[in-house]
DOKEGU-754715 format. One line per field, with one value per residue (C-alpha): z, x, y; residue in three letters; residue number from 1. Coordinates in steps of 0.1 Angstrom, whole numbers. Each point is the difference from the previous one (the first is absolute). Layout:
BEGIN
z	(Z; ...)
x	(X; ...)
y	(Y; ...)
code	(ala; ...)
pos	(NUM; ...)
END
This chain:
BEGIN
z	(142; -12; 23; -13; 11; -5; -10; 14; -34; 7; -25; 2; -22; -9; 2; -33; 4; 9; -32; -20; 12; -2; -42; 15; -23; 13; -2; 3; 16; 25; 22; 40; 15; 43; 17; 31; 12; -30; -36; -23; -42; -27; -39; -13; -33; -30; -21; -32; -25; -15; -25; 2; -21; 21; 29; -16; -3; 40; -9; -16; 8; -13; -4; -14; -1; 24; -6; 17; 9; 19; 16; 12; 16; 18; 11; 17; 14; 14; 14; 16; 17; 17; 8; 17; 4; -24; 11)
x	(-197; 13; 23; 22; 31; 35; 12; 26; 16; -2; -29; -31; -33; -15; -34; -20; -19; 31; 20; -27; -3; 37; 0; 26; 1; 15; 38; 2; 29; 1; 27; -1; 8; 4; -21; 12; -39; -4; 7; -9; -2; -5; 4; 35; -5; 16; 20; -11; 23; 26; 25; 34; -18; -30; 22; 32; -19; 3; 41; 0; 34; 5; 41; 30; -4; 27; 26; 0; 36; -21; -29; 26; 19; -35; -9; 37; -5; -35; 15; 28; -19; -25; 27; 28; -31; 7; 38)
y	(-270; -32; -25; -28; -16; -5; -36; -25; 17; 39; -5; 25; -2; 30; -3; 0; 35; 20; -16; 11; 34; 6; -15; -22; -37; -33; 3; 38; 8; 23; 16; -3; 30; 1; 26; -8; -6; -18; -12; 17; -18; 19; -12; 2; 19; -6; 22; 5; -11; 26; 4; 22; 23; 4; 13; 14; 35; 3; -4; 36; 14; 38; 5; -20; -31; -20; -23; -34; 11; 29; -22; -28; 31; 13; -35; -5; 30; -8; -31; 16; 29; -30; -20; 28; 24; 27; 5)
code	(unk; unk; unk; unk; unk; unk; unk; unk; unk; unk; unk; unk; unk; unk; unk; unk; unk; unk; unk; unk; unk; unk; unk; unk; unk; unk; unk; unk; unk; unk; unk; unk; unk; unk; unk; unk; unk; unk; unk; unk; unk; unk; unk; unk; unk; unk; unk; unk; unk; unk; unk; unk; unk; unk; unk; unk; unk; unk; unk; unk; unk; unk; unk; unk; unk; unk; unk; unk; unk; unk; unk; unk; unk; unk; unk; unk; unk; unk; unk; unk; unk; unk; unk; unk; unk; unk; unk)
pos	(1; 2; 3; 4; 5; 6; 7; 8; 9; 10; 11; 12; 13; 14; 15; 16; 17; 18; 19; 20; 21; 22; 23; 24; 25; 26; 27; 28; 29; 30; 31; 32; 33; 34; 35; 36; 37; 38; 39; 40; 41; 42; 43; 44; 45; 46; 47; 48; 49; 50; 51; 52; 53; 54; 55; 56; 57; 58; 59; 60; 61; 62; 63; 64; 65; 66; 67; 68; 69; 70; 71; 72; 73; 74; 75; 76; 77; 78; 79; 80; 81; 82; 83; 84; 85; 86; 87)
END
């Protein structure tokens, strides 16, 4: 178990061995999540870099394609049902 402190700047240091055995480099960042007893950090991952075409294949739609006329219709009616609650 390593101890360390928190500076006059809400600053911790990490001791040495444990940044080593998490593969953690100076200036990783790292997302602070509350654990009520506790914080807990773990390193913010990256997404890897995509394209349209790298995703567009989860998009599939199988039937007629819609007009806008059609989608601007289902989003005013989205809207309406969450603001009136569907009456």
């Amino acid at each position: 178990m390593e101890i360390t402190k928190v500076s006059n700047e809400g600053q911790v240091i990490i001791p040495e061995e444990l940044l080593k055995a998490s593969g953690w480099e100076i200036g990783q960042e790292l997302i602070a999540i509350n654990m009520g007893d506790g914080i807990l950090l773990k390193p913010k991952k990256l997404f890897a870099e995509t394209t349209l075409n790298d995703v567009a294949g989860c998009l599939k739609y199988q039937g007629e394609p819609k007009s806008l006329e059609d989608m601007n219709d289902a989003i005013r009616q989205g809207i309406e049902e969450s603001w009136h609650g569907g009456s």
